[in-house]
Structures are given as structure tokens and as C-alpha cells.
C-alpha positions in Angstrom: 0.0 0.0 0.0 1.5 3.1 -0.4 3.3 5.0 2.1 3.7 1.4 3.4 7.3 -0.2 4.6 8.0 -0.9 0.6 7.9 2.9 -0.6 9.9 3.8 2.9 12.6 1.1 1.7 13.0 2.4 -1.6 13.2 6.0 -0.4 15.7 4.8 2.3 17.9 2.9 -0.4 17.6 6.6 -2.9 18.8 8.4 -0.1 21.9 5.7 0.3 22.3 6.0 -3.6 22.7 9.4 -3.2 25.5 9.9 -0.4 27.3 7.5 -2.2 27.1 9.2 -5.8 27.7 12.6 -3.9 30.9 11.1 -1.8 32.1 9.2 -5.3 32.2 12.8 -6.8 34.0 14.6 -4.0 36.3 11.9 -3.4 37.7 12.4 -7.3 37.6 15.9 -7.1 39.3 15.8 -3.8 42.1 13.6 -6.1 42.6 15.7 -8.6 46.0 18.0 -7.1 47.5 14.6 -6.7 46.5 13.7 -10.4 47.2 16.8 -11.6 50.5 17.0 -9.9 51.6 14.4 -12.0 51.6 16.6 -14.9 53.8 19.0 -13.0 56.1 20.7 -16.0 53.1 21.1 -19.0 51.6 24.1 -19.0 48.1 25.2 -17.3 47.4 26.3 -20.5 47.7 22.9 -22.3 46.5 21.0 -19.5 42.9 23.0 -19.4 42.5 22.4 -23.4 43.0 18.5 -23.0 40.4 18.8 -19.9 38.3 20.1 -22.7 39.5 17.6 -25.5 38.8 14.4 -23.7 36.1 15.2 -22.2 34.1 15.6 -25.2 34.7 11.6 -26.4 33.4 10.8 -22.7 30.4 12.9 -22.5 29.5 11.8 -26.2 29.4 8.6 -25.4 27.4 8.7 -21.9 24.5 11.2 -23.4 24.6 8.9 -26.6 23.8 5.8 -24.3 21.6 7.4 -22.3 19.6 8.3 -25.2 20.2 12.5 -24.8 22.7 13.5 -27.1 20.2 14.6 -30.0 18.0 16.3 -27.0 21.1 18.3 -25.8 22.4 19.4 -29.1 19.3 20.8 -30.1 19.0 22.8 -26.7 22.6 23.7 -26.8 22.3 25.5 -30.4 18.7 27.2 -29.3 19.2 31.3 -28.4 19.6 32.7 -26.3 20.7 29.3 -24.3 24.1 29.2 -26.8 24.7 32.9 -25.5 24.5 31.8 -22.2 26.7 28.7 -22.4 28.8 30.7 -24.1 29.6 32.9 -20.7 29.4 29.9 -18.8 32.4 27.9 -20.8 34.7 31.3 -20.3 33.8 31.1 -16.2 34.6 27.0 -16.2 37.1 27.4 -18.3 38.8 30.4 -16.3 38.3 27.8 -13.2 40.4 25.1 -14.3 43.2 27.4 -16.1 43.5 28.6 -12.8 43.4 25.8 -10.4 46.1 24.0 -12.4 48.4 27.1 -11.9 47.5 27.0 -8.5 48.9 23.5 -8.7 52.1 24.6 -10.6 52.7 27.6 -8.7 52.8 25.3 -5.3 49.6 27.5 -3.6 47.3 24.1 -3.1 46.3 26.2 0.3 45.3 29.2 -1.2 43.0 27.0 -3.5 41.7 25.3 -0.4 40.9 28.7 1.0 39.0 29.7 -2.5 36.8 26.7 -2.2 35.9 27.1 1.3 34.7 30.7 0.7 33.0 29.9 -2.2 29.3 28.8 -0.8 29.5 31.7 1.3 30.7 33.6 -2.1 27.2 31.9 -3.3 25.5 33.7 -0.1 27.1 37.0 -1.3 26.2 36.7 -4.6 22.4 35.7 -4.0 22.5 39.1 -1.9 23.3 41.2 -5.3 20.4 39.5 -6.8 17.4 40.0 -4.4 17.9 37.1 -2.1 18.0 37.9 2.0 21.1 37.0 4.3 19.5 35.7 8.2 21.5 36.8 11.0 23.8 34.0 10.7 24.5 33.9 7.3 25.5 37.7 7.5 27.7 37.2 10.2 28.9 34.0 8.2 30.1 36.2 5.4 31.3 38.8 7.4 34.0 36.7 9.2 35.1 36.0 5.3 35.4 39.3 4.9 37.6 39.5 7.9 39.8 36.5 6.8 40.7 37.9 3.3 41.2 41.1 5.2 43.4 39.5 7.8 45.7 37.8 4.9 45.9 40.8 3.3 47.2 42.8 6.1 49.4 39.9 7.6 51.4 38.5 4.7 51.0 41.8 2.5 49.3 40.2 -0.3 45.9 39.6 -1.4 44.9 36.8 -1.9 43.9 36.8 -5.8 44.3 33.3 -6.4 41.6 32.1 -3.7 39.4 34.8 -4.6 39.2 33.8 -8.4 39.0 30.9 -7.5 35.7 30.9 -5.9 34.6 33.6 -7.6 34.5 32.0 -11.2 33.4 29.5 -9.8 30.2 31.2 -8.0 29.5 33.4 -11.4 29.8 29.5 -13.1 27.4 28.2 -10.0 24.9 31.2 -11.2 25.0 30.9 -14.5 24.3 27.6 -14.6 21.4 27.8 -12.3 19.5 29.8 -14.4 20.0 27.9 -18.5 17.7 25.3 -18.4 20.1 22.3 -19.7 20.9 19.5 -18.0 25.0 19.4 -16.4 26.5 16.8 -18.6 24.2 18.1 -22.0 25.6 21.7 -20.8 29.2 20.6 -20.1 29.6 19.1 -23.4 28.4 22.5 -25.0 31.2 24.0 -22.8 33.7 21.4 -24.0 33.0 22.1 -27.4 33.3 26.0 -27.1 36.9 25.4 -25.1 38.3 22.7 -27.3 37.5 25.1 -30.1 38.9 28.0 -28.1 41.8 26.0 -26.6 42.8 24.5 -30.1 43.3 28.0 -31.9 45.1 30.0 -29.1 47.7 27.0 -29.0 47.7 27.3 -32.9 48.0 31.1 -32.5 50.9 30.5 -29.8 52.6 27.6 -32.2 53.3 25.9 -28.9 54.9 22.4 -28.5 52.2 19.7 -27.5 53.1 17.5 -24.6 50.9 14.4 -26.1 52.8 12.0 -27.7 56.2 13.0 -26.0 55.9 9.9 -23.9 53.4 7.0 -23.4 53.2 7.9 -19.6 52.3 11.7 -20.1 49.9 10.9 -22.9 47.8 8.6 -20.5 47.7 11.3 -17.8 46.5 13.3 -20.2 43.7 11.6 -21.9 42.9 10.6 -18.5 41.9 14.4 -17.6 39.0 14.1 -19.4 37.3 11.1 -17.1 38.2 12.7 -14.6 36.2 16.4 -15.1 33.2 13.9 -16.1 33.1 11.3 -14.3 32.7 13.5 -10.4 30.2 15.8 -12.7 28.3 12.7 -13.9 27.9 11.2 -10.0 27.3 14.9 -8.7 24.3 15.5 -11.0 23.2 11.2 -10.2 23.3 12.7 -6.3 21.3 15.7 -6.8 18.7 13.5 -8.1 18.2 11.2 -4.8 19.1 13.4 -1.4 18.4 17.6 -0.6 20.9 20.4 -2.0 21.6 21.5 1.3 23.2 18.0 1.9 25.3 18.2 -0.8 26.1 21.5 0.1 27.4 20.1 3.3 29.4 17.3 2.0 31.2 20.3 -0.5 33.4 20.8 2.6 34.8 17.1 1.5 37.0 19.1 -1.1 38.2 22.1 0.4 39.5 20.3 3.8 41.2 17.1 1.5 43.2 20.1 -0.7 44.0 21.7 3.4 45.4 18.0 4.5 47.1 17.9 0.6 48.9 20.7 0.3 50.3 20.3 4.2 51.0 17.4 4.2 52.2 16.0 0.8 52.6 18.8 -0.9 54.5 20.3 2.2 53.2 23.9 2.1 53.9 26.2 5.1 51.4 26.9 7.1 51.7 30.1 9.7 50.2 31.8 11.8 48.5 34.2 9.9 47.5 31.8 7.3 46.1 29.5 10.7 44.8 32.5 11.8 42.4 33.1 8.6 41.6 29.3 8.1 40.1 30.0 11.8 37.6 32.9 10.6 36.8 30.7 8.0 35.9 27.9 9.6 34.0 29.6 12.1 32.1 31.3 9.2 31.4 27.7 7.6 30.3 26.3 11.1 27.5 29.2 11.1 26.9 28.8 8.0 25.9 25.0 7.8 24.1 25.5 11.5 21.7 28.0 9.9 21.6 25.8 6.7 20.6 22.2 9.0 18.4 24.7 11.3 16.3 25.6 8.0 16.1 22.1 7.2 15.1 20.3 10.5 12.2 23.4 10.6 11.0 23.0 6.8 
């Protein structure tokens, strides 16, 4: 009957699906300094274009056997959704150029601290376009405010890296939210645009191509594109079977595996002014999720 034992079984084995799919996807985004380390000496620029490259073969083939590929290219090609997809690529595109510098530039912290800030980034950003802070989300963002303020002052520097970081990827976040196309249909639109875009800068530049210079770096490359689809593929598989605000939650996966990372096998140092604003953050993060599970449990 329903409502009975059977439909509470099934929910309860959806919900399991789902922090599974969602802990598959962080876990391989929560690889990808160590696999991207590996290609430590090719450029960010090269790297980002085979991201694009092979992920186009991969996302081909699951929207082809999923029966969506015709579905998706005609919504892709539709105005003004190509205009919009069109912005989005740049913002995705900006995101990975820049987190494999981060990578190559040895600043794997920094890029932790750019994806901590970025849900609170989101916060921010849904302030600019109507949406209401509560107390605690307010005070949330404030404390961010104080951290980048705090690295600022103490080491001299801002913070650019972190900040771009989470900011392309909140514009991305925004974007994306509002072009009705499902994540892997619109990722392939965004691979097409950056292989495209990718293939005639590196044309332009007449720069030497890493694939093909051994069998090693050529497999590490090709593997780059599994691994920006497959963590997108179990993300989207995740958001279908438990709450946002769950996954939002579980984000914190990545952030803190890129803090243990880039401490403790990348061997980054780690001060007391940089401690100092991984403190604001966190405390801004614990608000953050308390008013977040508080909405919840009173919804």
C-alpha cells in the first residue's frame, strides 16, 4: 500500500544512492591536485585544453547511451541558451586554467581557502540579486570578509588566487542555475566551445604539444577528461536522490582534502597568519551549515 514499509525502503535505499554518488564525486575531485601534480612541467594552458579535449569523447558517449545527445544538441544550439553557455564555458574554463596554476605555482592552500569561501561567495552573490542574508548567514560572510582582510594585512598580499577561485566558480554556480540544460548536456556544450577556443590559441601561440612525448604523459592526459566527467556525472546522479543542502554540506569534502594535501604531501607552510584566517573561515562555515541544517530540520 502506499506510504507502506516498501515505498519507505526504496526511499531509504535513494537516499543511500545518493551519499554515495555525492561522496564518489567529491572523493575524485578531492584527487585531482594529486593527479594533476603528475603533470607538474606542461603548462596550465595545455592542460585546461586537453580537460576540454577528452572530455568531449566521454560525454558523447554517456549522453549517446543514455539516449540524450540529440535532446542536448538541439537545446545547446537554441538562443539565447548558446549565449548563455557561451559565458558559462569562459567562467569553467577560467576555473580550471586557474586551479592548475595553483597546482604549478605550489599554492594548493590558497586554493583550499578559494573553495571554502566559495558557498559563502554563493550567499554574497544571492545578496546582489534580491535574495535575504538571516542573521547567521551575515555574520557568516562577514567573518570572510575578515579573513581575506586578515591575509591581506598579515602577509601583504591579497589573496587573488583564492578569490578567483571561488569567484569564477560562484558566477559558473549562477550561470548555470538559471539555463535550463541538464549538467552533462551543458558541459559538453562547454567542452565544445573550449576545445575550439583551446585548439586556436595553441595554434596562434605555435606551442609544442606534450601528447605524444611519452606514453606515460599521454595517458595522464587523456585521463583528464574522465576525470572532469566522471565526479560531474555522479554529482548531477546525487542531486537526483538526497536535498541540496546535503550536498552543500558534504562540499566541505574538497576544500579540507586540498588543506590535509597541500600540508601534508605537498608540504606547504602553514603560519600563523595563514592559521589565523583558516580560523575565521571555519568559524564562518560552522555558522553557516548550523543556519543551513536549522532551515532544514524546521522545513
Amino acid at each position: 500500500m502506499p506510504g507502506g514499509p516498501t515505498s519507505s525502503s526504496a526511499e531509504g535505499r535513494r537516499y543511500r544512492q545518493g551519499l554515495l554518488h555525492a561522496a564518489a564525486a567529491y572523493l575524485i575531485w578531492s584527487a585531482n591536485p594529486l593527479y594533476f601534480a603528475l603533470l607538474k612541467g606542461i603548462p596550465a594552458m595545455e592542460i585546461t585544453a586537453h580537460r576540454a579535449w577528452w572530455s568531449l569523447p566521454v560525454l558523447i558517449v554517456l549522453l549517446a547511451a543514455t539516449g540524450r545527445l540529440a535532446t542536448g544538441l538541439r537545446t545547446m544550439l537554441s538562443w539565447p541558451m548558446a549565449g548563455l553557455l557561451l559565458l558559462s564555458s569562459f567562467f569553467i574554463g577560467a576555473n580550471w586554467w586557474l586551479f592548475v596554476h595553483g597546482l604549478e605555482t605550489g599554492r594548493t592552500l590558497e586554493m583550499s581557502f578559494g573553495y571554502y569561501i566559495y558557498p559563502l561567495l554563493s550567499v554574497a552573490a544571492g545578496y546582489l540579486l534580491g535574495e535575504r542574508f538571516s542573521r547567521l548567514q551575515a555574520l557568516a560572510v562577514a567573518l570572510v570578509a575578515l579573513a581575506v582582510l586578515w591575509l591581506m594585512f598579515s602577509t601583504g598580499a591579497v589573496p587573488w588566487l583564492a578569490l578567483l577561485l571561488g569567484g569564477s566558480f560562484t558566477i559558473y554556480g549562477l550561470l548555470r542555475k538559471h539555463i535550463a540544460i541538464g549538467a552533462l548536456e551543458g558541459l559538453l556544450a562547454e567542452a565544445l566551445v573550449l576545445s575550439a577556443a583551446f585548439g586556436l590559441w595553441l595554434a596562434w601561440r605555435h606551442a609544442p604539444m606534450h601528447f605524444g612525448a611519452t606514453l606515460r604523459q599521454s595517458l595522464l592526459l587523456a585521463l583528464a577528461g574522465p576525470m572532469t566527467v566522471a565526479p560531474l556525472a555522479f554529482y548531477a546522479a546525487a542531486a537526483r536522490r538526497i536535498r541540496f543542502s546535503t550536498l552543500g554540506l558534504m562540499f566541505y569534502i574538497i576544500p579540507t582534502s586540498f588543506f590535509i594535501t597541500a600540508i601534508f604531501i605537498f608540504g606547504e607552510p602553514f603560519d600563523a597568519s595563514r592559521a589565523m584566517a583558516f580560523v575565521l573561515i571555519w568559524a564562518a562555515l560552522a555558522l553557516y551549515s548550523w543556519d543551513t541544517f536549522r532551515g532544514r530540520t524546521a522545513s
